[in-house]
N, C-alpha and C positions, 0 to 999 in steps of 0.2 A: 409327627407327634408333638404337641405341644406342648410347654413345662409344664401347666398345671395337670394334662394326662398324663405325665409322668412321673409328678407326686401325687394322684391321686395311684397309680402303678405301687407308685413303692410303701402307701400306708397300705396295701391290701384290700383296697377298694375295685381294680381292676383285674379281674384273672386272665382274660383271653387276650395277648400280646396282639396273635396275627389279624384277628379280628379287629383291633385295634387297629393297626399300621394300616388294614384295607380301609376300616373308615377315613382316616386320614389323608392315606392319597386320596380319595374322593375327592376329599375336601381341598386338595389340592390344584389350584388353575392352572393349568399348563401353556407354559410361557409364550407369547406369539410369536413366531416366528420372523426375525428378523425383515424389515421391509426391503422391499425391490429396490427404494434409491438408497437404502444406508448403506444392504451390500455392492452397490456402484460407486457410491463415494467414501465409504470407509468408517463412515460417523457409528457412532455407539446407536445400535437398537431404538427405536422410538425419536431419531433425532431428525427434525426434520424442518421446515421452517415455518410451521406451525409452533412445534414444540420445542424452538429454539431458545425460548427465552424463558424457558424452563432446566435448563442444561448449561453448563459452563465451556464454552470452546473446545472442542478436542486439542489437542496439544499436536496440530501438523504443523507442515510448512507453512503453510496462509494463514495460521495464527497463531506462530511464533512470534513475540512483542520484537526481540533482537533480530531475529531474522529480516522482519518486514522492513524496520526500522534501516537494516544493510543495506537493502533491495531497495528503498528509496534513496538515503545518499547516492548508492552507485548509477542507479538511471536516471535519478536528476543530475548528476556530474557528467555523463555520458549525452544527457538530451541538451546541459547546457552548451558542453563542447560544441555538440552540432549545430546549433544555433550562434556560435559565436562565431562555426566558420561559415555560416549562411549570410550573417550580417557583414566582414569581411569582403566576402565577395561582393556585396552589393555597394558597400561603400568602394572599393576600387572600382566597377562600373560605373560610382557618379561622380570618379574622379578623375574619371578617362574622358564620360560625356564633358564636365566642365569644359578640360581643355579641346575637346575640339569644337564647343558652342563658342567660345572665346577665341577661337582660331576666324569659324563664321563671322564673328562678331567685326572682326577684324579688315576681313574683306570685304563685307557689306560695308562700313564705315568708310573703307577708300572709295567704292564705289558711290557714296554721298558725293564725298570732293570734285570725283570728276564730273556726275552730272548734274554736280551745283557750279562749277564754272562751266560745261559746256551751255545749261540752260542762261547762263550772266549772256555770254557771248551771243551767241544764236539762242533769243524770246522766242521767236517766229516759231521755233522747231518744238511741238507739242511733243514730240517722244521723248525728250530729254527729262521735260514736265513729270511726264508719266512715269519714267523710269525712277525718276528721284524721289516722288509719292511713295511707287514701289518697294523701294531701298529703306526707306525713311520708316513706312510701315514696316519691313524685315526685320529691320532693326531692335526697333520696340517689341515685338516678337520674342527674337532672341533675347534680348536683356532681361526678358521677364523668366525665360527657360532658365538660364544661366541662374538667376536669383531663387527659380522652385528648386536647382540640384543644390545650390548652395543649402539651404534650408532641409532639403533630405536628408545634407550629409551633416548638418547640425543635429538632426531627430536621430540619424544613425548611431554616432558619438551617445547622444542621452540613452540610448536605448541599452549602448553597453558598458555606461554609468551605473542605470538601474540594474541591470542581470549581474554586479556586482554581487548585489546583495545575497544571490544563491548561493554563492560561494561562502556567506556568513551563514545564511540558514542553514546548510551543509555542517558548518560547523559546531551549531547549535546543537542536532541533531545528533552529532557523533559524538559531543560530551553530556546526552541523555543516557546517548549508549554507551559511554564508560560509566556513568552513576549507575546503571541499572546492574552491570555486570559487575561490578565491586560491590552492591547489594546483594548480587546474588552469590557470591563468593563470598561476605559474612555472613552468611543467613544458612550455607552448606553448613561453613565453619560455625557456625552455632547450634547447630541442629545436630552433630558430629555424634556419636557414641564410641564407647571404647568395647562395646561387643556387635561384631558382624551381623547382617539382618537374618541370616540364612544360620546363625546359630541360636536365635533368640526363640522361647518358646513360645507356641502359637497365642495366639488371643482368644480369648472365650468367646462366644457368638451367643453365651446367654450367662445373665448376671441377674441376681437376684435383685429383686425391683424394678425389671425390665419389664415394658410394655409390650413390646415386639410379639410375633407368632410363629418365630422362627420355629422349625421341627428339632426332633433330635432324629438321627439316623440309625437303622435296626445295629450299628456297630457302635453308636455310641452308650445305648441300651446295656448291649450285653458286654461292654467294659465298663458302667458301673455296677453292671449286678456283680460282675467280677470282682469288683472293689469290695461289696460290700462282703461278698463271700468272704472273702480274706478277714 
């Protein structure tokens, strides 16, 4: 029933109540039944990602502002860890390879001496030629290895210069999430009352002036006619 049928009710314009409440529910749509994916995902009625951007976020886990906000410090803290120990490891791998390309380096270079004096001594003898082209080209080879690890482990160093910085954005992040949770701790405390919710008297669901079509129920009916009996 709607307010104005039920001031017209109470100037004496309407006699037959039931008759009334039947038209009424007629008139009433009944509700659709909650969709297949909302009872799967938990979302309120009608929400859906169509009608998403008609509805305010449900208030779960995946769109808790604080929550998410945790969830990211801690697994960026966690994925930087393991990247720092990935990087680690590879910089002691190009610190092991240096020294043993520099060890190569080592022996190839005596290997120059001696078949640079044995070709001084014995010209005649073409292997000595050959081997010391050999040696000579090795060489340069290696110097060049030797100089890409050095350079890897320059970019390694830079690389965990840069990932520094997570640990600053980490911290940026965790004094959002203390401003938000001292906002939301004034804003409880401002919102406070000094009477319980659960003793406070209900709220009307219609006020004069209202546009609404909300019903009144056959009990709220027969406790004002009550009223007025009295």
């Amino acid at each position: 029933m709607t307010q104005e049928e039920l001031d017209a009710m109470m100037n004496g314009e309407i006699d037959n109540i039931d008759g009334l409440e039947e038209d009424s529910s007629a008139e009433i749509e009944e509700e659709p039944a909650p969709s297949e994916d909302s009872q799967e995902t938990g979302l309120p009625p009608g929400y859906n990602d169509d009608t998403s951007h008609q509805w305010p976020l449900p208030a779960t886990d995946e769109n808790k502002m604080v929550h998410q906000l945790d969830d990211v410090t801690k697994e960026s803290e966690e994925k930087a860890t393991e990247i720092f120990d990935i990087i680690e490891i590879i910089s002691n791998d190009l610190m092991d390879k240096e020294e043993n390309i520099s060890n190569v380096i080592e022996v190839i270079g005596s290997n120059i001496e001696l078949f640079t004096t044995l070709s001084e001594k014995f010209p005649e003898v073409e292997a000595f030629k050959t081997q010391l082209e050999k040696n000579e080209s090795a060489l340069h080879d290696a110097n060049e290895t030797l100089e890409m690890l050095q350079n890897s482990g320059d970019s390694i160093m830079n690389v965990m210069d840069i990932m520094q910085y997570q640990d600053i954005h980490r911290q940026k992040i965790e004094r959002v999430i203390n401003v938000m949770r001292a906002l939301s701790k004034y804003m409880n405390t401002l919102f406070e009352g000094k009477v319980d919710d659960d003793k406070r008297v209900s709220s009307a669901t219609h006020i004069a002036g209202d546009t609404h079509n909300d019903v009144a129920s056959t009990d709220d009916i027969e406790a004002l006619l009550a009223q007025f009996g009295n």
